[in-house]
N, C-alpha and C positions, 0 to 999 in steps of 0.2 A: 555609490552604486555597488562597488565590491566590496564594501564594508557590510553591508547589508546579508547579517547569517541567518534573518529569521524570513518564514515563508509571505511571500504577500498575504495580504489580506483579501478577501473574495467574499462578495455578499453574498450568506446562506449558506458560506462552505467553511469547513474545519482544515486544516489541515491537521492528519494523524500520525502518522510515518514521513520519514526523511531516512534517505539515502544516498549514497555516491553510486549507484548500481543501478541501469534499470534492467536488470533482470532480477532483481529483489522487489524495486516496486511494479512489476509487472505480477512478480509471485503473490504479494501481497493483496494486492489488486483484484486477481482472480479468485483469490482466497474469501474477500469479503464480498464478491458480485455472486460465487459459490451461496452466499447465506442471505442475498438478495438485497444487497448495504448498494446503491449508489456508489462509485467513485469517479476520482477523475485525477488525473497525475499531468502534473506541471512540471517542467525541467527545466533547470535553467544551467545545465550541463552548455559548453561550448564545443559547439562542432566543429571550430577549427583545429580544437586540440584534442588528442583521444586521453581527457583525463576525467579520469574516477575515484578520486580522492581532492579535498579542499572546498572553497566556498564558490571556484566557476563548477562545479560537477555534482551540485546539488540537485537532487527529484525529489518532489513532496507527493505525496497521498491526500488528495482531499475527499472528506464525504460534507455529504448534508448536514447541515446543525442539529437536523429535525434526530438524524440517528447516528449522532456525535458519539451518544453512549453504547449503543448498542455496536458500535464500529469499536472502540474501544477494547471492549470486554471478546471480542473476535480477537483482537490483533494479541491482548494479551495471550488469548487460549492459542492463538497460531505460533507465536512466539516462543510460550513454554513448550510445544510440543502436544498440548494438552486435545487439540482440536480434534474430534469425532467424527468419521466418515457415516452420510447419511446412509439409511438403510438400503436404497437402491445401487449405493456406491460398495459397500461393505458387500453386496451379493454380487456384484459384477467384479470386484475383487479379488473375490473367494472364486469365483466360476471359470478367473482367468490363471490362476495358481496353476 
């Protein structure tokens, strides 16, 4: 059972991202539902202890298989920094400067 470093497996789901944070996979999360990706995050963090580092304080990211790829090519572009604010976002940006 604690041996155990990789994410379950789950019919129809990926697992993308892994973290010891969930306020990285919540960032993450919102970032791909932002682009219209399905997710769903699984924790297997232990509430009796407040840890966020190691294999009890693990959170997975899962999407769809169907947009495996397209989840992918997000996280890397959110990752590098690369990711582009849509046009309506980029003008309520600019509006609130």
């Amino acid at each position: 059972m604690f041996n155990e470093k990789k994410p379950d497996d789950v019919e129809n789901w990926v697992c993308i991202y892994e973290t010891g944070t969930e306020y990285d996979a919540n960032l993450a999360k919102n970032y791909l539902e932002s682009r219209e990706i399905d997710t769903r995050i699984i924790s297997k963090r232990d509430s009796a202890f407040d840890l966020n580092i190691g294999d009890m304080a693990l959170i997975y990211l899962y999407v769809t298989r169907e947009q495996e790829e397209e989840a992918l090519e997000a996280m890397r572009e959110w990752q590098s920094g690369e990711s582009e604010l849509g046009d309506d976002e980029e003008e309520n940006e600019s509006e609130n400067s």
